[in-house]
Every structure is written in C-alpha cells, then in structure tokens.
C-alpha positions in Angstrom: 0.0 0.0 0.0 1.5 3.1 -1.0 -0.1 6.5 -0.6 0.8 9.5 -3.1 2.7 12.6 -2.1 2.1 15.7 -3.5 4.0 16.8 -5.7 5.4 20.2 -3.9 6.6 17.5 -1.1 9.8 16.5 -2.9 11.2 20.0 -4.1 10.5 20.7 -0.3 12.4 18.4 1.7 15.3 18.4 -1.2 16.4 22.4 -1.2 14.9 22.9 2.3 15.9 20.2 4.7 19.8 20.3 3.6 19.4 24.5 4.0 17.2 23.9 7.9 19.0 21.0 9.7 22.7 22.6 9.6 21.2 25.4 11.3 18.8 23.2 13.7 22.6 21.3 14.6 24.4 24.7 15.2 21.5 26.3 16.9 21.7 23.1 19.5 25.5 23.2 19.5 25.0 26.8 20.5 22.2 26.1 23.3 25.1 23.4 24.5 27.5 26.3 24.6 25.3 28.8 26.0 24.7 26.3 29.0 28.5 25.6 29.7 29.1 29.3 30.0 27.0 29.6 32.8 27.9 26.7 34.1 31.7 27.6 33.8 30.1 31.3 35.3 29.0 29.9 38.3 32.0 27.8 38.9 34.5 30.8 38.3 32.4 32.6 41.5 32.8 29.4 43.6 36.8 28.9 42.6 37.4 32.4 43.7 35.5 32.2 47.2 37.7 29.4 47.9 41.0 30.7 46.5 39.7 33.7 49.1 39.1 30.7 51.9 42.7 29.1 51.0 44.6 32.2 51.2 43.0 33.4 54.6 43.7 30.0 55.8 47.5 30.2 55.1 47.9 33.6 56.3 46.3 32.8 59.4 48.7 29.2 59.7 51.8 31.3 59.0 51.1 34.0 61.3 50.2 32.0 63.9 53.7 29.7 63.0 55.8 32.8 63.3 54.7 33.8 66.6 
C-alpha cells in the first residue's frame, strides 16, 4: 500500500531540509555552549571564594607559625 505525495513535497524536503538542519545542529551546539558558560560562570564565583578561603587559611597558619 502506498499512498501519493504531492508533488510540492519533494522540491520541499530536497532544497529545504539540507538549507534547515545545519542550522537546527548549530543552533543546539549553541544552546550546548550557551549552557556551559553559565555553568563555567557559576563555577569561576565558587573557585574564587575558595582561593579567598585558602589564602585566609594560610595567612592565618603562618602567622600564627611565626609567633
């Protein structure tokens, strides 16, 4: 059983779908990028509150070593 397509169906998916799904890939690529940055954001503001703890740390340690 085979049903007929219309004939504007096959000019359609042949110049449109090679032109669309490149850009639906890049588009998720860029959604995949878009999420890492603010992932990568949010751990940048945690590294530097515990570089801040670290350094605190060791300048209490070695004051409290010198005297």
């Amino acid at each position: 059983m085979h049903a007929e397509v219309p004939h504007w169906v096959e000019p359609t998916v042949f110049y449109f779908l090679p032109i669309a799904l490149p850009v639906v890939a890049a588009s998720f690529i860029s959604l995949i990028s878009i999420n890492d940055l603010q992932r990568r954001a949010a751990r940048y503001r945690e590294m530097r509150a515990l570089l801040q703890e670290v350094l605190e740390w060791h300048s209490i340690t070695s004051f409290s070593e010198s005297n």
